[in-house]
mmCIF file of the N, C-alpha and C atoms, coordinates in Angstrom:
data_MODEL
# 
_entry.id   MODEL 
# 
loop_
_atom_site.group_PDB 
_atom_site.id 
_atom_site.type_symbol 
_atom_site.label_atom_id 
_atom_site.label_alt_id 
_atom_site.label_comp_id 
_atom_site.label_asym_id 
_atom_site.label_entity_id 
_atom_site.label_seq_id 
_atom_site.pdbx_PDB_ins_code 
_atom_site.Cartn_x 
_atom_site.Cartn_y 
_atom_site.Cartn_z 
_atom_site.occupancy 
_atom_site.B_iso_or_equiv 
_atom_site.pdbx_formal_charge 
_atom_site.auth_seq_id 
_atom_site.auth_comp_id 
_atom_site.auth_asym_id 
_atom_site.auth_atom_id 
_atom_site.pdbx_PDB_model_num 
ATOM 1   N N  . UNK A 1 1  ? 109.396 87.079 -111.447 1.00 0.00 ? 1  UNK A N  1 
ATOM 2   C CA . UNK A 1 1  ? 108.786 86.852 -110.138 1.00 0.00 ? 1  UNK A CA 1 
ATOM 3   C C  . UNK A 1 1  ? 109.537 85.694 -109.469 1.00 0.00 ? 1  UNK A C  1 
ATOM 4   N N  . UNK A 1 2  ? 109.771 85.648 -108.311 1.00 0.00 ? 2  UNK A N  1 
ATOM 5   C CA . UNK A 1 2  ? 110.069 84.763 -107.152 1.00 0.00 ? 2  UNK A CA 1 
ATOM 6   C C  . UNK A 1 2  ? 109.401 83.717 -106.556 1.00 0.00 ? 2  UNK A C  1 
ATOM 7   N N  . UNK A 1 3  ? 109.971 82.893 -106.498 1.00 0.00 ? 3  UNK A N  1 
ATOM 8   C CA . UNK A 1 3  ? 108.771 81.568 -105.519 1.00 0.00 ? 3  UNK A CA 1 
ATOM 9   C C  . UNK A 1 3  ? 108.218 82.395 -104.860 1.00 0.00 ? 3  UNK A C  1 
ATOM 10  N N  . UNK A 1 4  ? 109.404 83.063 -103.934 1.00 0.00 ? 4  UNK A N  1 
ATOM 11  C CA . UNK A 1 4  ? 108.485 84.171 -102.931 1.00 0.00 ? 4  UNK A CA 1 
ATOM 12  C C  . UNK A 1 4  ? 107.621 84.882 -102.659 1.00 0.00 ? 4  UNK A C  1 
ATOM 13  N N  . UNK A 1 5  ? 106.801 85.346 -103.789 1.00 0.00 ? 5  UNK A N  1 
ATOM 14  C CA . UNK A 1 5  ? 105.965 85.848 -103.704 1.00 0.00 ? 5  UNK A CA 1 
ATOM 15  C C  . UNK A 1 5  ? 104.647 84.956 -104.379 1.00 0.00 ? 5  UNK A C  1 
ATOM 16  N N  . UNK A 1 6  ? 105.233 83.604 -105.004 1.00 0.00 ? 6  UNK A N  1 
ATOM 17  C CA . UNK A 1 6  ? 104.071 83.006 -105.632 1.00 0.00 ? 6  UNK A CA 1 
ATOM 18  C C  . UNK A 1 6  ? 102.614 82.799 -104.544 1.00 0.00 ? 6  UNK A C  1 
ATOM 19  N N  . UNK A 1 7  ? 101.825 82.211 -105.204 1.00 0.00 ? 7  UNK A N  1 
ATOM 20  C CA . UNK A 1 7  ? 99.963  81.834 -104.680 1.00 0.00 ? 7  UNK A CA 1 
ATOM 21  C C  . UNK A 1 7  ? 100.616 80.262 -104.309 1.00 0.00 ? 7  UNK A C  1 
ATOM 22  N N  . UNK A 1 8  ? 99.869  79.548 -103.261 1.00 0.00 ? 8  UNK A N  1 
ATOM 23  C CA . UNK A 1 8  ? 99.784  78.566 -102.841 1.00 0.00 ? 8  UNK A CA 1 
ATOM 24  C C  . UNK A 1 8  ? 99.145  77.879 -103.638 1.00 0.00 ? 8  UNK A C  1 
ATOM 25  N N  . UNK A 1 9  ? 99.360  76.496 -103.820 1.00 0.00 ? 9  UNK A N  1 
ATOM 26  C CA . UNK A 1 9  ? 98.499  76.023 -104.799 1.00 0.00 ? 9  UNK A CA 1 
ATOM 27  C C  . UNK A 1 9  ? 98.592  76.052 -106.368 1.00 0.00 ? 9  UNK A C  1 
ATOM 28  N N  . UNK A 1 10 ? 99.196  76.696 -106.572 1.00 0.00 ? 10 UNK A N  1 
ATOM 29  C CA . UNK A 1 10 ? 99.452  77.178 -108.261 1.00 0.00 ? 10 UNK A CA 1 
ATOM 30  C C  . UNK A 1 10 ? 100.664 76.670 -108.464 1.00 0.00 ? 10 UNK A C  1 
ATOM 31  N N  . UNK A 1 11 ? 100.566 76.036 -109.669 1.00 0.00 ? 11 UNK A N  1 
ATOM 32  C CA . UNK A 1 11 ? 102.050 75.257 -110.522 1.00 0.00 ? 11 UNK A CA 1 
ATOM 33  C C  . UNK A 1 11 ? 102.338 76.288 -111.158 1.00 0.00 ? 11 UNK A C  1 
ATOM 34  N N  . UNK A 1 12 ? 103.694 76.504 -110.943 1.00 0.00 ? 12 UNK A N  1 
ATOM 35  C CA . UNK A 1 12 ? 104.562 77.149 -111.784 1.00 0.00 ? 12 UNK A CA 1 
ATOM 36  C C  . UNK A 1 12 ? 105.779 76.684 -112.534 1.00 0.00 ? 12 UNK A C  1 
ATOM 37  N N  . UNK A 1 13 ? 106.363 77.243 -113.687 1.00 0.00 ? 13 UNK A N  1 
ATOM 38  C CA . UNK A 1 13 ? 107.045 76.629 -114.511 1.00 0.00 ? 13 UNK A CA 1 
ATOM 39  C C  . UNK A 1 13 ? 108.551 77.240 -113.749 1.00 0.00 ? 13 UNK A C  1 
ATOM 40  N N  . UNK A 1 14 ? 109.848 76.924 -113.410 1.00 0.00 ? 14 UNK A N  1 
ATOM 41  C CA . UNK A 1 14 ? 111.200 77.292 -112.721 1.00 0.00 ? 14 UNK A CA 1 
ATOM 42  C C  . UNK A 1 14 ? 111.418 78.335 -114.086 1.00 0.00 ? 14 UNK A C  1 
ATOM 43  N N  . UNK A 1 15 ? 111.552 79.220 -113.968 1.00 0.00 ? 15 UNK A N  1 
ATOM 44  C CA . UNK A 1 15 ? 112.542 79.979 -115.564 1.00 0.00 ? 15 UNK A CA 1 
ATOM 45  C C  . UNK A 1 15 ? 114.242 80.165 -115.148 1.00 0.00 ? 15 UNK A C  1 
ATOM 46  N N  . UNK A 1 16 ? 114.425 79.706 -113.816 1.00 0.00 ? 16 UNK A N  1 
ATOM 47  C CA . UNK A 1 16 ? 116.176 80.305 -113.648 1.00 0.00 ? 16 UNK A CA 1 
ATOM 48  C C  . UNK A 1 16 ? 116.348 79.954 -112.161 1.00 0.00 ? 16 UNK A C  1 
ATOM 49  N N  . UNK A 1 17 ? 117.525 80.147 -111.421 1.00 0.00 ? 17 UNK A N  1 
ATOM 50  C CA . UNK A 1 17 ? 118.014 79.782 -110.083 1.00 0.00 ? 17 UNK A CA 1 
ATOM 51  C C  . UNK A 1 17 ? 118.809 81.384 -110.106 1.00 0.00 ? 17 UNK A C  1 
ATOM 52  N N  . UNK A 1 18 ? 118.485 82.312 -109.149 1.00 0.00 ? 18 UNK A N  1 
ATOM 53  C CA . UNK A 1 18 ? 119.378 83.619 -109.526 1.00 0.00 ? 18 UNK A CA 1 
ATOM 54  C C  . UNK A 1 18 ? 120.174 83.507 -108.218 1.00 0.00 ? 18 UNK A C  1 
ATOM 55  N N  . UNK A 1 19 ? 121.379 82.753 -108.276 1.00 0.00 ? 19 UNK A N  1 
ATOM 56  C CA . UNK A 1 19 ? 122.411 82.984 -107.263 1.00 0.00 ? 19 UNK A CA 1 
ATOM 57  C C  . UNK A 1 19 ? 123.786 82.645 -108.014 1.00 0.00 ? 19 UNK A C  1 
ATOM 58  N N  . UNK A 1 20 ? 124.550 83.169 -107.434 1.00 0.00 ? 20 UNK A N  1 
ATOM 59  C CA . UNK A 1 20 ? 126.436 83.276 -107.475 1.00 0.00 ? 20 UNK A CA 1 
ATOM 60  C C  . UNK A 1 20 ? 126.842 81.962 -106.966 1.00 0.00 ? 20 UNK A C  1 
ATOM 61  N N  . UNK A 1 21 ? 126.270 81.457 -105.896 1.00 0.00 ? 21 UNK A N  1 
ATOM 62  C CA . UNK A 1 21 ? 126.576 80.066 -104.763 1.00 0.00 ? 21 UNK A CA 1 
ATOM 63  C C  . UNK A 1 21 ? 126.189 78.689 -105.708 1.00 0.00 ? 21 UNK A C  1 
ATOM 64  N N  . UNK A 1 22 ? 127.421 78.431 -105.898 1.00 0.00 ? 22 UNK A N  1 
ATOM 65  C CA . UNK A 1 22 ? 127.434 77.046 -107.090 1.00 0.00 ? 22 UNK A CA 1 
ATOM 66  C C  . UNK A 1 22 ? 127.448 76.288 -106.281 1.00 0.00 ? 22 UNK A C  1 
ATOM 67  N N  . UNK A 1 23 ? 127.668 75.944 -104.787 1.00 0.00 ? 23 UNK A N  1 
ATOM 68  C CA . UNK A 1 23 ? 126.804 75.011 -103.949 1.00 0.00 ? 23 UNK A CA 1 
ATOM 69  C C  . UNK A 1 23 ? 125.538 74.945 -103.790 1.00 0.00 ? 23 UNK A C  1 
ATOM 70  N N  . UNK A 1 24 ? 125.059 75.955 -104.087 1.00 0.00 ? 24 UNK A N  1 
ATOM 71  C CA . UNK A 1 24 ? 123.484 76.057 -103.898 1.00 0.00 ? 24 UNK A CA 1 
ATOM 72  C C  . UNK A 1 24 ? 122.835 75.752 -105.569 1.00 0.00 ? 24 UNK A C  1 
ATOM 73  N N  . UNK A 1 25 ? 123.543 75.934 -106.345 1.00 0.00 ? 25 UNK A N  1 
ATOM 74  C CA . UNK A 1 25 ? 123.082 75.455 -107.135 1.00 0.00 ? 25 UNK A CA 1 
ATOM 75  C C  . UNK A 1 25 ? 122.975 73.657 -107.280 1.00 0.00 ? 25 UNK A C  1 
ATOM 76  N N  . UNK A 1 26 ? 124.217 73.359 -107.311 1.00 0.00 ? 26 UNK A N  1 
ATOM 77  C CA . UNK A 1 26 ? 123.864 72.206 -107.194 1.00 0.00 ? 26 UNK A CA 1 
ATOM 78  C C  . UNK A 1 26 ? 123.285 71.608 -106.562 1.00 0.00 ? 26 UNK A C  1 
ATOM 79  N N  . UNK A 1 27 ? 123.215 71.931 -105.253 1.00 0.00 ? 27 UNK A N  1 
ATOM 80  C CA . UNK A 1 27 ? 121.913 71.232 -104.091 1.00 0.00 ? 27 UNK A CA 1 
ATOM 81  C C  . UNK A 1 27 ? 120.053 72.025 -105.079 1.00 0.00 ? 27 UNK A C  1 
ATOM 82  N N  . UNK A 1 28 ? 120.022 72.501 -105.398 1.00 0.00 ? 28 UNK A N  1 
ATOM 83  C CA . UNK A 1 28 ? 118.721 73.014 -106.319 1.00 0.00 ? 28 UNK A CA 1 
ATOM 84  C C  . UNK A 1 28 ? 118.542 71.473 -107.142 1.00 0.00 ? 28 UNK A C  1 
ATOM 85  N N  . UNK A 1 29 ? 119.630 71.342 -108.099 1.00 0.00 ? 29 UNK A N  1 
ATOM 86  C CA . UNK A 1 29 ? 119.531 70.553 -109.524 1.00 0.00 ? 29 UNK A CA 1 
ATOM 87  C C  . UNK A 1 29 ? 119.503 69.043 -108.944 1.00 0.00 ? 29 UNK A C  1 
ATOM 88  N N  . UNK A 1 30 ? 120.187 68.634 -107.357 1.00 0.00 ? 30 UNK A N  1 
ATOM 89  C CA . UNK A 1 30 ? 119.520 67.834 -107.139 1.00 0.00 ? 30 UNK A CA 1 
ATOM 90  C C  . UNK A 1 30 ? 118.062 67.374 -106.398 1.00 0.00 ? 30 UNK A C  1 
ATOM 91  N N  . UNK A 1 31 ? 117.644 68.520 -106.183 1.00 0.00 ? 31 UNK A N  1 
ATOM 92  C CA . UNK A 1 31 ? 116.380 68.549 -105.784 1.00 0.00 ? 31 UNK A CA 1 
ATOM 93  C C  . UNK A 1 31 ? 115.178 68.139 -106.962 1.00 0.00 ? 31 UNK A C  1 
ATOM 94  N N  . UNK A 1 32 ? 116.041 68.271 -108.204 1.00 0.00 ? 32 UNK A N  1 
ATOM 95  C CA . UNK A 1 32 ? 114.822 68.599 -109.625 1.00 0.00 ? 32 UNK A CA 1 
ATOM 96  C C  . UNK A 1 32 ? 114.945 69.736 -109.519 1.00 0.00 ? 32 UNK A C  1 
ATOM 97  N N  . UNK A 1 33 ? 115.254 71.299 -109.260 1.00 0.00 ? 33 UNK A N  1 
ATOM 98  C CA . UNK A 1 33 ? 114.457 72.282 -108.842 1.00 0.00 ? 33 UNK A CA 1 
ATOM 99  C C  . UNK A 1 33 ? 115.717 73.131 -110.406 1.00 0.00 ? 33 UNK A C  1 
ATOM 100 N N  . UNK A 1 34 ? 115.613 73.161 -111.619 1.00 0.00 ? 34 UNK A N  1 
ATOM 101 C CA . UNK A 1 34 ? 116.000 73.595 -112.567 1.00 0.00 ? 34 UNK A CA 1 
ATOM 102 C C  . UNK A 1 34 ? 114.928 73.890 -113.637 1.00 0.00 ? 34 UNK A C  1 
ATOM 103 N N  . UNK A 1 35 ? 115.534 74.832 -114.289 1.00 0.00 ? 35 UNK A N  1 
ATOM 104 C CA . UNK A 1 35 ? 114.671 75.443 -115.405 1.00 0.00 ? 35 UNK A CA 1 
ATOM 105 C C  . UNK A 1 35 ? 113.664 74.633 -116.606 1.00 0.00 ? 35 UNK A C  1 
ATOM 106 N N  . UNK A 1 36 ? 112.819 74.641 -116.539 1.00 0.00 ? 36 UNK A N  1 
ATOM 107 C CA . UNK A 1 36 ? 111.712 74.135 -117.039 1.00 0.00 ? 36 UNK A CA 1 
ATOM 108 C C  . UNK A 1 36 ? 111.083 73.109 -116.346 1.00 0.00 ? 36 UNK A C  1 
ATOM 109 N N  . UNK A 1 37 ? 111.025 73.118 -115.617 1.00 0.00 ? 37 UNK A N  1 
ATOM 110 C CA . UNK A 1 37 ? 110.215 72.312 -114.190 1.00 0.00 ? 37 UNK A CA 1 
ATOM 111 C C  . UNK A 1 37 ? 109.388 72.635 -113.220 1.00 0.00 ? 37 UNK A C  1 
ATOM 112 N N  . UNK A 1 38 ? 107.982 71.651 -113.747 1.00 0.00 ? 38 UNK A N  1 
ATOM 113 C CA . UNK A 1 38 ? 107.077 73.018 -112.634 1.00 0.00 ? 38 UNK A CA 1 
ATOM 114 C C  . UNK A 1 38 ? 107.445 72.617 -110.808 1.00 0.00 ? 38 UNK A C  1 
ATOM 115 N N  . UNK A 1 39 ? 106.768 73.361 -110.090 1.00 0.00 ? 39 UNK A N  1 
ATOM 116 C CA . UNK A 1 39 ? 107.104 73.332 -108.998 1.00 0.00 ? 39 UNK A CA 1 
ATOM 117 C C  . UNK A 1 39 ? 105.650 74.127 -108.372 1.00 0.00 ? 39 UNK A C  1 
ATOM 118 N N  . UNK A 1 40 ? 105.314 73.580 -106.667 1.00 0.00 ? 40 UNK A N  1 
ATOM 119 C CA . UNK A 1 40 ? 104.367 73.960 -106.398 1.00 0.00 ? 40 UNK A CA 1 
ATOM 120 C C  . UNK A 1 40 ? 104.052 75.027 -105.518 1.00 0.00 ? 40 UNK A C  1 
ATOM 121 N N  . UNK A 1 41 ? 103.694 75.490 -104.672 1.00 0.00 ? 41 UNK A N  1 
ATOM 122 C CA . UNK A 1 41 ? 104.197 75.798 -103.222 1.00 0.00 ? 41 UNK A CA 1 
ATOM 123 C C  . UNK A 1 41 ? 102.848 75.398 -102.321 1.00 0.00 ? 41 UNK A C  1 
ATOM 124 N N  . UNK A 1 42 ? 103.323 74.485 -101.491 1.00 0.00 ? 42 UNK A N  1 
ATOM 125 C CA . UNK A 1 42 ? 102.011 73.854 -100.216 1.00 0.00 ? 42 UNK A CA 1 
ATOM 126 C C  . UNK A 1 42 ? 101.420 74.448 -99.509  1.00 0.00 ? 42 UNK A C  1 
ATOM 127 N N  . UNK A 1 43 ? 102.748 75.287 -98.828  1.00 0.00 ? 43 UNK A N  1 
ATOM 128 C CA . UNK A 1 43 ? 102.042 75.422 -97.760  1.00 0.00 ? 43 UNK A CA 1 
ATOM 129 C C  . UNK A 1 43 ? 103.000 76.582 -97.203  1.00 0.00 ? 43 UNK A C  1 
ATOM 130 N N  . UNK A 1 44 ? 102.989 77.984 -96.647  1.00 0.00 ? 44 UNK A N  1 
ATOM 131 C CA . UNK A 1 44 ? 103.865 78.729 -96.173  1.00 0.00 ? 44 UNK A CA 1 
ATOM 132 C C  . UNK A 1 44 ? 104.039 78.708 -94.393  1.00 0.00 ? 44 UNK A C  1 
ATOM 133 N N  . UNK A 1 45 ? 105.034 78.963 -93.620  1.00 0.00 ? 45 UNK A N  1 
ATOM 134 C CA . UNK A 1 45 ? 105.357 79.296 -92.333  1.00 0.00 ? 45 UNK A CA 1 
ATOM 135 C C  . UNK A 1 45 ? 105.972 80.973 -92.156  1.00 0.00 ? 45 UNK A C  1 
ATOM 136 N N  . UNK A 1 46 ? 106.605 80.994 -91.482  1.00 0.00 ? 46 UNK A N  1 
ATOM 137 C CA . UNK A 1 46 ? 106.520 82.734 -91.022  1.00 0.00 ? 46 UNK A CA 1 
ATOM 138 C C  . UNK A 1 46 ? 108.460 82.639 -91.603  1.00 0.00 ? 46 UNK A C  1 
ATOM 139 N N  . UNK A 1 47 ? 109.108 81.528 -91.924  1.00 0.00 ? 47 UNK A N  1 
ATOM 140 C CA . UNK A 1 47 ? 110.308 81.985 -92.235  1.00 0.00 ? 47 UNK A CA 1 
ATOM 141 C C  . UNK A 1 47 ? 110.464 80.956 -93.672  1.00 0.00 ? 47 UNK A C  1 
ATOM 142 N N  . UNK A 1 48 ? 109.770 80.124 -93.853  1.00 0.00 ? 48 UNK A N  1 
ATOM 143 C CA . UNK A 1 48 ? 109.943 79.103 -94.926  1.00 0.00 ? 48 UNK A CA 1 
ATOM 144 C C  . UNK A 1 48 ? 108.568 78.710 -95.814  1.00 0.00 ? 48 UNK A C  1 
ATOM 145 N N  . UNK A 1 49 ? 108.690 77.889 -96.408  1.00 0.00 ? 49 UNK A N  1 
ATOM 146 C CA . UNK A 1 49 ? 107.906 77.147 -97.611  1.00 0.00 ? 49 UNK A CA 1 
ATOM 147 C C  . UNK A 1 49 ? 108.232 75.872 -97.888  1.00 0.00 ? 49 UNK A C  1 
ATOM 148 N N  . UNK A 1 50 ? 106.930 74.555 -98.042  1.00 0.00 ? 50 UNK A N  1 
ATOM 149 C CA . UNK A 1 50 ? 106.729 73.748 -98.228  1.00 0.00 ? 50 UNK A CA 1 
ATOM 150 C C  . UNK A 1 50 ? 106.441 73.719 -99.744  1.00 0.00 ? 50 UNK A C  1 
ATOM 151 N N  . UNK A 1 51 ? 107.685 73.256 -100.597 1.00 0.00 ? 51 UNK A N  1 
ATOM 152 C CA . UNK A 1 51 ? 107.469 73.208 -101.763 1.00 0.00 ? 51 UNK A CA 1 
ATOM 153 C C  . UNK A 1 51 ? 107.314 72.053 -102.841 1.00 0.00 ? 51 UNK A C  1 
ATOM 154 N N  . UNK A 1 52 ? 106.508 71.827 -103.732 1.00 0.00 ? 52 UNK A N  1 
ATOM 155 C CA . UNK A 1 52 ? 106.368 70.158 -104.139 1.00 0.00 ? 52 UNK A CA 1 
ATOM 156 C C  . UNK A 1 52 ? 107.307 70.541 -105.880 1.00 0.00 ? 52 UNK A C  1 
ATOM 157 N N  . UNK A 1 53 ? 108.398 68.985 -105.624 1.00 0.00 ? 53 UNK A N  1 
ATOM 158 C CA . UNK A 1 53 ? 109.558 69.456 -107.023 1.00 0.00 ? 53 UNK A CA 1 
ATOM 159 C C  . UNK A 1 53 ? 109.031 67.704 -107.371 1.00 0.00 ? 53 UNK A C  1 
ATOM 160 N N  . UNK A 1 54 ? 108.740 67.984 -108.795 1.00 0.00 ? 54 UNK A N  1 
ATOM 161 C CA . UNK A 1 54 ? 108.519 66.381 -108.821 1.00 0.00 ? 54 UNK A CA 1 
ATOM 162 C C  . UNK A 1 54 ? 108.126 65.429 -107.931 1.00 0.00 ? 54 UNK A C  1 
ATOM 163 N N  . UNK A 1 55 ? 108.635 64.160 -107.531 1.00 0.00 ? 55 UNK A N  1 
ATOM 164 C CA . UNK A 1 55 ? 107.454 63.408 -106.655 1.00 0.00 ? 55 UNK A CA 1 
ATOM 165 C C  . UNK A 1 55 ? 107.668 63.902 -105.233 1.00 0.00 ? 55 UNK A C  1 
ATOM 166 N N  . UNK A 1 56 ? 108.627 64.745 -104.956 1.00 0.00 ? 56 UNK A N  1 
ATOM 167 C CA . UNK A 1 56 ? 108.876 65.165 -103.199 1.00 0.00 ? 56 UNK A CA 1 
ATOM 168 C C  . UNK A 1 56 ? 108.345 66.428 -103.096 1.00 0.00 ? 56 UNK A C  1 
ATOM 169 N N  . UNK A 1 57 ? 108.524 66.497 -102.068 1.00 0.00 ? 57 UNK A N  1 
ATOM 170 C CA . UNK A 1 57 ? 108.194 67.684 -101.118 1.00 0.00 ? 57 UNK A CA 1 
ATOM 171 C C  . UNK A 1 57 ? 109.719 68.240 -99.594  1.00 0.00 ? 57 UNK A C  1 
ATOM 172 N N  . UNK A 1 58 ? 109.717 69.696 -100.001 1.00 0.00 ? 58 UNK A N  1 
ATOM 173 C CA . UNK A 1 58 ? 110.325 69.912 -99.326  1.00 0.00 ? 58 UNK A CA 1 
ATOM 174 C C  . UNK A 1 58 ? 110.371 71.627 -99.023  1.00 0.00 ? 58 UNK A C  1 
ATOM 175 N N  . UNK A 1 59 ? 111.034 71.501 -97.794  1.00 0.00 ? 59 UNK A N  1 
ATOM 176 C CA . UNK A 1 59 ? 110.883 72.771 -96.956  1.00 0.00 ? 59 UNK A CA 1 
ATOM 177 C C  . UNK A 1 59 ? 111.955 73.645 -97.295  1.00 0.00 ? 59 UNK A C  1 
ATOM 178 N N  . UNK A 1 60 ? 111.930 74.831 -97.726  1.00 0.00 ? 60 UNK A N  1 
ATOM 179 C CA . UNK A 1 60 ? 112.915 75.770 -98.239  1.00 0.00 ? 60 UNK A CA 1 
ATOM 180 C C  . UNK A 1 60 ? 112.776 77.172 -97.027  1.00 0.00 ? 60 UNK A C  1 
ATOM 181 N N  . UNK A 1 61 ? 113.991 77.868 -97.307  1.00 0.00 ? 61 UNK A N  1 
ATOM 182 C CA . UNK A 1 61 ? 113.528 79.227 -96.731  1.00 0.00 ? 61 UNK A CA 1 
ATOM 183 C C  . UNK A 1 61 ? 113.100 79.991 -97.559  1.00 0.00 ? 61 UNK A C  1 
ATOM 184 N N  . UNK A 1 62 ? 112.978 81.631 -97.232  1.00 0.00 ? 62 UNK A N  1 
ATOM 185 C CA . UNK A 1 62 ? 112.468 82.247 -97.938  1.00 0.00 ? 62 UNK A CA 1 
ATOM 186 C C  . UNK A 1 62 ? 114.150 82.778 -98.449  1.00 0.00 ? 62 UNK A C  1 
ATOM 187 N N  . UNK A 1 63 ? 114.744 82.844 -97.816  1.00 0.00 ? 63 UNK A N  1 
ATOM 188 C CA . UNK A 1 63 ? 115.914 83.078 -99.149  1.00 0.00 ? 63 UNK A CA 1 
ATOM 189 C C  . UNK A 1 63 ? 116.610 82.657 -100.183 1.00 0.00 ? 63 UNK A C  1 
ATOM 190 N N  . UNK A 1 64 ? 115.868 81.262 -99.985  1.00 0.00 ? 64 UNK A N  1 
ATOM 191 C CA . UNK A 1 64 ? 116.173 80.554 -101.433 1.00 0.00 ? 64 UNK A CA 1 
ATOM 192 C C  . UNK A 1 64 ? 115.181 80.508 -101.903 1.00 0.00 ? 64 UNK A C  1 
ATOM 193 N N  . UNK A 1 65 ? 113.881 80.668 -101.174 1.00 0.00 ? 65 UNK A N  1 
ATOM 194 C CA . UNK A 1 65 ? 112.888 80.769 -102.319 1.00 0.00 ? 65 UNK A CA 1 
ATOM 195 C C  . UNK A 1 65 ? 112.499 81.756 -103.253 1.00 0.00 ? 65 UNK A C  1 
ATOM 196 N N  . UNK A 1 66 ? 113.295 83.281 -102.745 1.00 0.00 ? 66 UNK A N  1 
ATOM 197 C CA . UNK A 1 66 ? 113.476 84.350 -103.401 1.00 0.00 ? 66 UNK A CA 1 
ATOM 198 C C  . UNK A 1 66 ? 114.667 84.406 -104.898 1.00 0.00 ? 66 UNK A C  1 
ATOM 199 N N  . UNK A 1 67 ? 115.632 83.251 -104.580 1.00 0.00 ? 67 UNK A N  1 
ATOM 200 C CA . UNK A 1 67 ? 116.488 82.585 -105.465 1.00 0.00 ? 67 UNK A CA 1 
ATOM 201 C C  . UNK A 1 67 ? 115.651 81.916 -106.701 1.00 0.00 ? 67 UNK A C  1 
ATOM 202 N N  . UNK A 1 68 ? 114.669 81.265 -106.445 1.00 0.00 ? 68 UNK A N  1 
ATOM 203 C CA . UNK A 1 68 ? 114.302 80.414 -107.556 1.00 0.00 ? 68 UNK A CA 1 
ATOM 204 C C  . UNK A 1 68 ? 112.795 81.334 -108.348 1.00 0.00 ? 68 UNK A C  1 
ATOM 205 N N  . UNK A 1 69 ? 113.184 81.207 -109.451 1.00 0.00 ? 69 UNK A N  1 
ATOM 206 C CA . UNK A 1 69 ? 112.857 82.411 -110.430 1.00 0.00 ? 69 UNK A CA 1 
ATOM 207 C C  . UNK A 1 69 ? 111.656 81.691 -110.996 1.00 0.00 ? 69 UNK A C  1 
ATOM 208 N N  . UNK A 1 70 ? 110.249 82.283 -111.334 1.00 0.00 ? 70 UNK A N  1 
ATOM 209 C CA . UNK A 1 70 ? 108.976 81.433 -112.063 1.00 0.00 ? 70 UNK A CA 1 
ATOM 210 C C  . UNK A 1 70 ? 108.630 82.168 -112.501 1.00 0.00 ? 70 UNK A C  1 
# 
């Protein structure tokens, strides 16, 4: 399953990052946003997600949030 489709409110554990784009990976791993790390989701908009990675919070799209694997 996908951030993308996760419940608001519910911690989930990261199991993987599924992309080819090793820039995007690394912008992930400095977010915290790597495998075995829970992660939250706040709050949704009509193209993105407010997501909580350790002590921050931050706004993703939905095509990277379809990237990050739970």
């Amino acid at each position: 399953m996908s951030l993308a489709e996760a419940i608001e409110g519910v911690e989930y554990i990261i199991s993987g990052i599924e992309t080819d784009d090793e820039e995007l990976n690394e912008f992930l791993f400095s977010l915290g946003c790597y495998s075995g790390e829970p992660i939250t989701v706040v709050s949704r908009r009509s193209s993105s997600c407010v997501v909580a990675i350790k002590d921050g919070r931050y706004n993703i799209d939905n095509d990277l949030a379809a990237a990050i694997l739970i």
